[in-house]
N, C-alpha and C positions, 0 to 999 in steps of 0.2 A: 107497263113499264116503258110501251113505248113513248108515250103522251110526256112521262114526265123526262126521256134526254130528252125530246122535242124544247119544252120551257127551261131546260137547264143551258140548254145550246143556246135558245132565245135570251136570257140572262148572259150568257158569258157573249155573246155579241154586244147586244146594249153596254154592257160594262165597258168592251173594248172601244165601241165607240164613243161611250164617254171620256176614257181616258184619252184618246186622239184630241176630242172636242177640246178638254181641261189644257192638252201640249199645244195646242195652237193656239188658243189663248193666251196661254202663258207666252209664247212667243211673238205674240202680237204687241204685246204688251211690254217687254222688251226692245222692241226696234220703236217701240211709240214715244218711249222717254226720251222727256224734252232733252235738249243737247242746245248746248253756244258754242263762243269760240273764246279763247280768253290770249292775249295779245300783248305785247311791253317791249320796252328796250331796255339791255342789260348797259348800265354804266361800272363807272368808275374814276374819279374823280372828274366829274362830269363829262366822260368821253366817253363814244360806245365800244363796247368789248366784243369786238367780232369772234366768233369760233368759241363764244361761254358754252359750255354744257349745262342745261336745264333741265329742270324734272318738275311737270305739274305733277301734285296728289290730288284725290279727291277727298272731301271733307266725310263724301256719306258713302264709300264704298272701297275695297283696296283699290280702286283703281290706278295706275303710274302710266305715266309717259315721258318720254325722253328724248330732247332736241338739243339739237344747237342753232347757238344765234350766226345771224347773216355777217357780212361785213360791216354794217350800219349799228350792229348792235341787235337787233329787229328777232323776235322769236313768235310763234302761234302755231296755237293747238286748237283745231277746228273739230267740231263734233265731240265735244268733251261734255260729261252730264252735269247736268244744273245741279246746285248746291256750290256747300262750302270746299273751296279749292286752296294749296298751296303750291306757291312757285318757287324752288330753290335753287339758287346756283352753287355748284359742284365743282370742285377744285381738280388738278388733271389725278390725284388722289383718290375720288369719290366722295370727299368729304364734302358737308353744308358750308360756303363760305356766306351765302346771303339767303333768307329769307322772305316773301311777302304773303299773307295770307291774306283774301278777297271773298266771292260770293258772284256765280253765274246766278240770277234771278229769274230768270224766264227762257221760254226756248228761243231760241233766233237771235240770243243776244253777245253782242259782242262787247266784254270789257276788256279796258286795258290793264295792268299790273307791271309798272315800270320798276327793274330790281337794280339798284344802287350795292355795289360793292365796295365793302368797307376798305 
């Protein structure tokens, strides 16, 4: 009896170890996804809109974020995951007044997404 807790204990270690193995990987994996930065100026009737409230989405994940633009109009959201993204500007409300949907393509990349309010 004793031989077999010896391999039963041998087993539930292995396992555990694998499970650690499987969570750090999985964690690795995680912080390795590519990321850009996605960047614009808010207008409106072609002036910039200082103090806009904006919100990128992402295309492939809930992801949300939420800024506001400079005095220049000027917004960016740095370390945001590649894929399809949306940039909305947000009325003092909460509501959608403007729209742009784009596409982070690679890690390290910075596009712009300039959002014109109607």
């Amino acid at each position: 009896m004793n031989g077999l807790k010896r391999q039963n204990r041998r087993h539930s270690i292995k396992a555990a170890l694998a499970a650690l193995f499987l969570a750090a990987l999985g964690g690795m994996a995680q912080q390795a996804a590519p990321r850009g930065t996605v960047t614009g100026v808010v207008t409106r009737a072609g002036n910039p809109v200082g103090g806009a409230s904006v919100m990128l989405l992402s295309g492939v994940s809930s992801l949300k974020l939420s800024t506001t633009t400079d005095r220049k109009g000027v917004y960016t959201f740095a370390g945001f995951p590649v894929g399809g993204v949306e940039v909305q500007i947000l009325d003092p409300d909460g509501r959608v007044i403007a729209s742009v949907k784009g596409a982070l393509k690679a890690a390290d990349e910075t596009i712009s997404i300039p959002v014109a309010i109607p």
